[in-house]
Each structure stands twice: as C-alpha cells, then as structure tokens.
N, C-alpha and C positions, 0 to 999 in steps of 0.2 A: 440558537447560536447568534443570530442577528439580534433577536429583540433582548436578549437578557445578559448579552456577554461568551465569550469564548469559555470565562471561569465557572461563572453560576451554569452556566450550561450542561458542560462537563460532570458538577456535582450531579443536578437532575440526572444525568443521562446512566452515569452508576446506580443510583438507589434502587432499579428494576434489576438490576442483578442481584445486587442483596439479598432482596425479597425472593427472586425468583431462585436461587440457589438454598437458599433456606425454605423452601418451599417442597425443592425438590429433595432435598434429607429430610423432611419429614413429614411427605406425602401419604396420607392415609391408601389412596387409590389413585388411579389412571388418571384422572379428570386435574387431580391437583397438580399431578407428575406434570402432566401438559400445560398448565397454566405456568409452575414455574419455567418452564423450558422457554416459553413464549416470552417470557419477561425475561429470561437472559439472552434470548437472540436479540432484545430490541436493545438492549446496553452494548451487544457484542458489535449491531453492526451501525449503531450510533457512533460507538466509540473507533470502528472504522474509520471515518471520514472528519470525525472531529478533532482527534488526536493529530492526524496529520495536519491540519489546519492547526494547532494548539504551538505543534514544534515548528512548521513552516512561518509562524507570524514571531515569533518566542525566540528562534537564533539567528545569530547573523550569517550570511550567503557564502562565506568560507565556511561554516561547520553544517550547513543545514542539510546537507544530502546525506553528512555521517548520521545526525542525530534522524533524521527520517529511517535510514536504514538501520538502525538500531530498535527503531520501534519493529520494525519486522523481526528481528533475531529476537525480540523478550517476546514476539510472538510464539517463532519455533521454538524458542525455551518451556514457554507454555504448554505448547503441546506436548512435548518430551515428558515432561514434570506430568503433565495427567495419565498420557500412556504409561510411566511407569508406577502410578500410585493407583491408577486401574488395575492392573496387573496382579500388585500385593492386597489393596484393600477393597472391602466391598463399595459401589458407586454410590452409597450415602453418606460415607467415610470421604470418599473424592468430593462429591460437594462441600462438604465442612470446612476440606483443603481450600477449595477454591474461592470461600468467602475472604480467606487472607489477606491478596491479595487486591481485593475490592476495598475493604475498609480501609488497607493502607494506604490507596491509589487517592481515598478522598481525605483524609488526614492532611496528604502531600499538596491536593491541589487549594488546600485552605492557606498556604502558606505563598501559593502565587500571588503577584498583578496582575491585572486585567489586561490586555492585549492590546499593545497600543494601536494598533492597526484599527481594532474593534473601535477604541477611543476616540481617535480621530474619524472615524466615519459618525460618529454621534455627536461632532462639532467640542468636542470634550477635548481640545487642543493641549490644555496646560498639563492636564491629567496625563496626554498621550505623550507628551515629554517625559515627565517623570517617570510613568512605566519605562520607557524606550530607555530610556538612559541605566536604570537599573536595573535589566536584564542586558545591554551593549556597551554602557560603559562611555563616556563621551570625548572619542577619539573624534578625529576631526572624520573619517571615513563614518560612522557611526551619527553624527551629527549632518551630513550631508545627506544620508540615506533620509534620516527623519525628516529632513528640509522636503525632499521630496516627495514625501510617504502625505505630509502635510498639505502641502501647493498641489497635491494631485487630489487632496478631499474637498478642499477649499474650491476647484475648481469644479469639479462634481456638485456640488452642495451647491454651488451658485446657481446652476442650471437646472436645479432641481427644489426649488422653494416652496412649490404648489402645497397648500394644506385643503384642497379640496379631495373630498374620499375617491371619488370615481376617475380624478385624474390620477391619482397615488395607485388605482388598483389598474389603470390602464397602461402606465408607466410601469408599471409588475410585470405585466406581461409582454410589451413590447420588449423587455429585456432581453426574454427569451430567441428576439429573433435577433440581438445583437451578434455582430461578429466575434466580439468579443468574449463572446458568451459562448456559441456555436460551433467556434474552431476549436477552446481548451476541451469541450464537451467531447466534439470527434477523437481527439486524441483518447478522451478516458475512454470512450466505446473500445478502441484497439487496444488500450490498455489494458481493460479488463478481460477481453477475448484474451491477450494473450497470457495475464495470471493464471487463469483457468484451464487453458489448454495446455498448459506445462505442466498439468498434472500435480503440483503445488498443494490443494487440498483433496482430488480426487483418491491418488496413488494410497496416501495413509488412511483413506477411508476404504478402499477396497483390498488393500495389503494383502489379506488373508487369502481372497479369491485368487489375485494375481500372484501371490509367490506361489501355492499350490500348485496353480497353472504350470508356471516355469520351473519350479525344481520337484515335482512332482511329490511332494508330500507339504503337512500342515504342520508339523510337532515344532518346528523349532519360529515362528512367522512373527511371533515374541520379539523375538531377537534380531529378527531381517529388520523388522517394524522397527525396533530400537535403534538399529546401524541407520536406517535411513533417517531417525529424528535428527541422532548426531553429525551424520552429513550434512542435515538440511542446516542446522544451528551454527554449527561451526563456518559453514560457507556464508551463512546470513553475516555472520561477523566479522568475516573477514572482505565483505562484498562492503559494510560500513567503513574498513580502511583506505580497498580501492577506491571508491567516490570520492579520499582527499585527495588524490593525485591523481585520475582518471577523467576523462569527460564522461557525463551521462550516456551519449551514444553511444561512445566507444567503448564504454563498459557493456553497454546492453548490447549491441548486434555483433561484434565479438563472442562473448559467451553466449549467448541467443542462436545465432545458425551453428555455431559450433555445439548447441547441445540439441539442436534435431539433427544434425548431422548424425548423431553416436544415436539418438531416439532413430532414425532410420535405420541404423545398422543391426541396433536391438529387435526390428520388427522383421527384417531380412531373413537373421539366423533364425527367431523362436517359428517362422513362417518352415524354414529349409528343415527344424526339428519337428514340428509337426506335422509335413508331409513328408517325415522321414526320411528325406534326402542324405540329413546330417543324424548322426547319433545322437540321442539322448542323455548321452551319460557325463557331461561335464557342465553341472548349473550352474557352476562359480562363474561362467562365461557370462549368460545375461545379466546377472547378479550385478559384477563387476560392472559391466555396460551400461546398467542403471546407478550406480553408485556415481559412475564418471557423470551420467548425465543429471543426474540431482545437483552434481558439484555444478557443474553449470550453468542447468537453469537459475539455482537460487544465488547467483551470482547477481544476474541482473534480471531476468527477467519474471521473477517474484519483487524482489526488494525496487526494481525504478519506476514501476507502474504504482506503488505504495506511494512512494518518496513523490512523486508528480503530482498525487492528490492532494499535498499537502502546500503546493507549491503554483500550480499552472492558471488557476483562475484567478481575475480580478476582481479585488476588496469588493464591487458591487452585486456582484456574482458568489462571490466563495461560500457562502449559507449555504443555500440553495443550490449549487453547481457541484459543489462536494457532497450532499446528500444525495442528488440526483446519482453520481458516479456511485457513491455505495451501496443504491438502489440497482444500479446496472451491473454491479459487479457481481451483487446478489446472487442477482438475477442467472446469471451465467454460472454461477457457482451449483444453481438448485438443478438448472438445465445439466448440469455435467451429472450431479452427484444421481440422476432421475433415468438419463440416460446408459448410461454404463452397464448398468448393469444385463442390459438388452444388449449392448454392443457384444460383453464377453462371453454371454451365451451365443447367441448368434454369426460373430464374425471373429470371435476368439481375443486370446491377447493383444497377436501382432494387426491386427486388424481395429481393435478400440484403439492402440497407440499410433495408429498409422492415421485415424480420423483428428485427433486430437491433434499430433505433428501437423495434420495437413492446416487446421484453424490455426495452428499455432506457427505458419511457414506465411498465411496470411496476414496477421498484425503484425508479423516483424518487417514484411516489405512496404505494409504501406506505412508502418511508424517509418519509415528511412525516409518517408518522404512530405511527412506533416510533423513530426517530431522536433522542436527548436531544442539546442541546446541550454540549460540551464544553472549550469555550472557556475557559483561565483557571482551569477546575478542576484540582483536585489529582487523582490516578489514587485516594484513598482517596475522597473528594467522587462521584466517580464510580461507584466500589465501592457506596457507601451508598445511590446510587443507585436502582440495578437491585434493591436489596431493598426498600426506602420510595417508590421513585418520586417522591423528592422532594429534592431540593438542598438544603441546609443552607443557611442565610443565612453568607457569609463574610464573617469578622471584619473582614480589610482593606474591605470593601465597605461596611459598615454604616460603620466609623469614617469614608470616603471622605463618602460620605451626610450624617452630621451635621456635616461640617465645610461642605459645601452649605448648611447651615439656617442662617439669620443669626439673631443674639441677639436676644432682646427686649430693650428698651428698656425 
C-alpha cells in the first residue's frame, strides 16, 4: 500500500482470491481445499483495511462516512448472496459464484487514479493534484483541503530527507511510538473488541447451535439465518443514510447501549427459561429480542469501527496502522469464532451472550472517552488532531456562522 500505491495494491491484494477460489472448485483433496482457503483469507482480510483506506482517501468528508458504511452493507450483501446460494447449490458451485465478483472488482479498480494522498506523500505533487481534483472536482472547499493535504507533506518530507538505510529503518520504528500513531491505534483495539463482541460475525456462524438452543428445534435455522442476513443488510444500509445527518458518536453509543441493553434482556429471559422459572413455549420472544438487537448493533457498532479504519490514522501511519488494525481485528474475530463454542457448551446461551455484552459494554465506555468525532472533517483535520487534541475551527463552518448573525441596524 505504501510502497506501490493504494491502486497497484489493491489489484495484487485480489489476485490470491482468484486463485484461491478457483482452487477451492477444483480441489482434487484436503491439502488443495486448504491452500485455496488460505489465499482467500489473505485477499479477504487485505481487502479489510485497504478498502477502507481506498474510500477514506477517494471521497470528500461530507460523503465519506456513507461511502465507508456502504462498504459494510455490500459486505452483509455478500454474506446473504452466499448463505443463500449455499443453501440451493453445492460449495464448488458457491465458489464459481464468488470468482464474480473478484474479477469485476479488479476490471473496476483499472479504471481508478491513484490516491492523491498516496501522491503527494511520494513528493508526486502535480500528479496529486490532478488525481484530487478528478475524483473532488475544484470547488474552492476541495481546493483548500488539497492546499492542506500538500503543506502537510511538504512539511513531513522536509524533516525527513535522510537517505541513509539505518536511519530510514530507525525512523520506521520510532514511529511506532508516535502519539500519533498510538492514540488512532488504541481507538481500533476498542474498535475491534467491540465489532466482535456484538456478535456481527459470531451469531451467523454459530446460528444453528443458537437458534436450536432457543427455539428448541433445527428444521427451520435456514430461514432464522436468512431473517438475520436481511436485518443485518438492510440496517447496514440504512446506518449509511444515518451517518449523513448523524454524528459518528451519536450514532454509535445511542444504538450501541441501546443494543446490549435489549442483548441483556435476551440473556435474562433465555436464563429464567432455562431454569424454568418462565415457560418454554413462546420462541418468537427471544427471536424477536435478537432481531431488535441486530437492528442495532449494525446500526453503529459493526459499520463505525469499519468506517474509522478507513479514516483515523495519519498519511505516515495509514499503511501500516490499518494493517495492524486488520491484524487485530483478526485477531479477535478467530479468539471469538475459537471460543464459543466452549462458552455454549459450558455456560449456555445466555451466558456466551452475557460474556460477549459484558466485552462489548467495555469498548463502548471507554470509546466515549478516547473517541474524536469525525464527522465532516478532512482525514488532514483529523491528522492534526491526534497531535493537538484539538480541531481547527473550519473555514466553511465559521463563514456558515456569520451568515447566521443578522446585521446591525
């Protein structure tokens, strides 16, 4: 991503899907099954943190939080579209499906500019205009951002001229203990705890075991699995409209306590039904309680942890700092998927959802308190940030302001 471009990047980072889904349709034995699988995890979770970075540098700070949160919805689209083509066809048939999409993705990105952001960090100034302008358009807000985006590389690049190897690789790593570095970093740790803990990729990989649990049979788990893809989709879609007229907090801890609030209530009852306090005999109850509560975690607290990755670190960092997060969201993702299954044996339903609420009651209090709003700002606004801990007054904002104030008389 740094050394070759946000574009050329992007292509490399698909081709191991290709191969690895073609791979997996027509795998002789085990050994090849596994290799293709391996080469579509490294595309999947490449394209994790690069994509966000592709759309965060690519639109301007009035549309960037829709167009982030939209990469999340063509995600749950994704999943819906393979649970239901799992369903009818055999899973060599599903891969065949899935190369589709891969080949189209890189057709599409042959047709980009390179990133001006990327540009201008490689002293490629004239170049980083031209992109910038042809994906923004040179409004005079548009042209000021670039002003900035420039005068902030220019400034960087002067204090960093060394062409000697051992100070270039010492300067690598002091970065890492930059504040700048460290702070956006802390945020993605609680970001990704709290993707994960909401149950977001857990629920639909355990579906079977958990609806069984709660409505005490398997025959229909198809169809629960189904309702919950188009929960999760439709609320992902409609979480991309919120973000143009919501703030990122507001949106996130709003829907965020308000869906462990109802994740509490669900772990209550299925507790009070399985030590029989409450009868058994009304599933629609939990059903329904996870339905409300899908609607609102994928409101905010799947879709703002996404949209931040693509958005929170600065140009000297964002390679590396968004890999790292995709590494740690992994991470947390394999710790759930590893886990669980020990939890519902063990401590049941309401007891795995009760563990997961409680990690998930963690990152949302302490995001209320290292969390900047990001709303509208430019990604350099942001940058400046994390070094000042304070937002610059924006010019369009202030001019907006006094045209508020009525003249004296």
């Amino acid at each position: 991503m740094d050394w070759c471009g946000r574009k050329t990047a992007h292509i490399v980072v698909i081709i191991p899907g290709i191969i690895g889904w073609t791979l997996v349709a027509f795998a002789p034995n085990i050994t090849g099954l596994m290799i293709g699988r391996i080469l579509c995890g490294l595309t999947a979770g490449s394209c994790l943190s690069l994509g966000a970075v592709v759309i965060g540098e690519y639109t301007s700070p009035s549309n960037r939080g829709m167009f982030l949160n939209m990469k999340t919805t063509a995600v749950c689209l994704g999943n819906m579209t393979v649970h239901i083509f799992g369903h009818f066809l055999a899973w060599k048939d599903v891969a065949l499906v899935a190369l589709v999409p891969h080949i189209v993705a890189v057709l599409i990105i042959f047709t980009w500019p390179e990133s001006p952001a990327w540009l201008a960090s490689k002293k490629r100034f004239k170049a980083s205009e031209k992109s910038f302008y042809w994906l923004r358009g040179t409004s005079a807000k548009s042209r000021r951002e670039l002003d900035e985006l420039i005068r902030a590389q220019k400034e960087r690049l002067d204090g960093t001229n060394s062409t000697i190897l051992s100070e270039k690789i010492s300067t690598f790593f002091k970065n890492f203990t930059r504040k700048d570095f460290l702070k956006p970093m802390i945020v993605m740790v609680f970001c990704g705890l709290l993707l994960e803990s909401c149950g977001r990729h857990i629920f639909p990989a355990y579906a079977l075991q958990i609806v069984k649990e709660v409505t005490g049979n398997n025959t229909d788990s198809f169809y629960y699995t189904l309702g919950i893809d188009i929960i999760i989709s439709v609320s992902a879609l409609f979480s991309s409209l919120l973000v143009k007229v919501m703030r990122r907090r507001t949106l996130l801890f709003s829907t965020g306590f308000a869906a462990l609030f109802v994740l509490i209530c669900v772990c209550m009852y299925i507790y009070l039904v399985t030590k029989d306090i409450m009868p058994n005999n009304k599933p629609w109850v939990p059903i329904s309680l996870f339905s409300v509560y899908f609607i609102l975690s994928n409101l905010g607290c799947t879709p703002i942890p996404l949209a931040l990755l693509g958005e929170i670190f600065p140009l000297i960092h964002r390679g590396v700092g968004s890999a790292l997060s995709g590494i740690i969201v992994s991470l947390f993702l394999m710790i759930g998927m590893q886990v669980t299954p020990f939890l519902l044996v063990s401590v049941n339903v309401y007891g795995t959802f009760a563990v997961f609420g409680s990690a998930m009651g963690l990152a949302l209090v302490t995001l209320c308190f290292i969390l900047p709003e990001t709303k509208d700002k430019t990604l350099q606004e942001i940058e400046d940030y994390f070094n000042v801990r304070l937002f610059r007054e924006n010019p369009d904002d202030k001019e907006a302001k006094m045209k508020m104030i009525p003249h004296e008389s």
